[in-house]
C-alpha positions in Angstrom: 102.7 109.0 79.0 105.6 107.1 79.8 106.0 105.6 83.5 108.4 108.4 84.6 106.3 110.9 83.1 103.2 109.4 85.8 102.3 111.8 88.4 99.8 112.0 91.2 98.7 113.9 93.6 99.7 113.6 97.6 99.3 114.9 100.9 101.6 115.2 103.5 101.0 115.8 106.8 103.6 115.7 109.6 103.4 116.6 113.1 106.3 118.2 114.7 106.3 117.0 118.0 109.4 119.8 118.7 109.4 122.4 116.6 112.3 124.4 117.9 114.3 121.6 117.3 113.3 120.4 114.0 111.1 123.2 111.8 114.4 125.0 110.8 115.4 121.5 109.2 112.1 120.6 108.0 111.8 123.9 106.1 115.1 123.5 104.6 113.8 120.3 103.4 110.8 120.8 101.8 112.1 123.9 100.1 114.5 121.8 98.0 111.3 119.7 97.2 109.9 122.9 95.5 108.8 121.9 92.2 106.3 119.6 93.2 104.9 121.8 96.6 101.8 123.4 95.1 100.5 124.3 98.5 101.6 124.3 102.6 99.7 125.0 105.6 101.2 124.9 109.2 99.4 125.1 112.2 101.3 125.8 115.4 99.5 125.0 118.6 101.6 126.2 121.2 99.5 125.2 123.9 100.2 122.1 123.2 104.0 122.1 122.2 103.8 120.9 118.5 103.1 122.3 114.9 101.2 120.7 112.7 102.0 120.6 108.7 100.3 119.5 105.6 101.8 119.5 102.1 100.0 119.4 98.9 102.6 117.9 95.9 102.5 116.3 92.6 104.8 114.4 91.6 105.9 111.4 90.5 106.3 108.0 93.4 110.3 108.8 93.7 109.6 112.4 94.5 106.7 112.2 96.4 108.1 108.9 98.7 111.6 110.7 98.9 110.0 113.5 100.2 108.0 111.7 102.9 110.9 109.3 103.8 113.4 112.1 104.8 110.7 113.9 106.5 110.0 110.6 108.4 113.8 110.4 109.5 114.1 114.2 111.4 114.1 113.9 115.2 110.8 114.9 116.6 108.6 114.4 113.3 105.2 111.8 113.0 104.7 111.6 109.3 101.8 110.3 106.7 101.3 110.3 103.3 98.2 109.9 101.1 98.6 109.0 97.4 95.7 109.7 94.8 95.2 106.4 92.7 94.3 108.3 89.5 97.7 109.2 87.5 98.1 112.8 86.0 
């Protein structure tokens, strides 16, 4: 396998601290990440005010870090990523 060809397996999870103001944007987001989502799961807890969100990918580093760093940069949004070691 060549380097660009390396892929891994990550997790995302986010917390969205104000959903109304930032799940429309975060959906639109992860949707154009597509080919590496393999699996999502939100959890809103309204009781509390926030939704919380975690993304299974694989991908290569550039997708998976892209992914996570414009997530990072929406108003409202706590994210964190964890990165298998083992390549695929």
């Amino acid at each position: 396998m060549e380097d660009g060809d390396t892929k891994r397996i990550a997790v995302i999870s986010a917390i969205l601290e104000s959903p109304e103001r930032s799940q429309s944007e975060f959906n639109a987001l992860t949707s154009s990440f597509k080919g590496i989502v393999r699996g999502r799961m939100g959890l809103p807890l309204p009781d509390h005010g926030v939704t919380v969100i975690v993304i299974a990918l694989v991908g290569d580093l550039n997708e998976i870090n892209s992914l996570t760093g414009k997530i990072g940069l929406l108003p409202g949004v706590q994210v964190k990523t964890s990165i298998s070691k083992k390549e695929i």
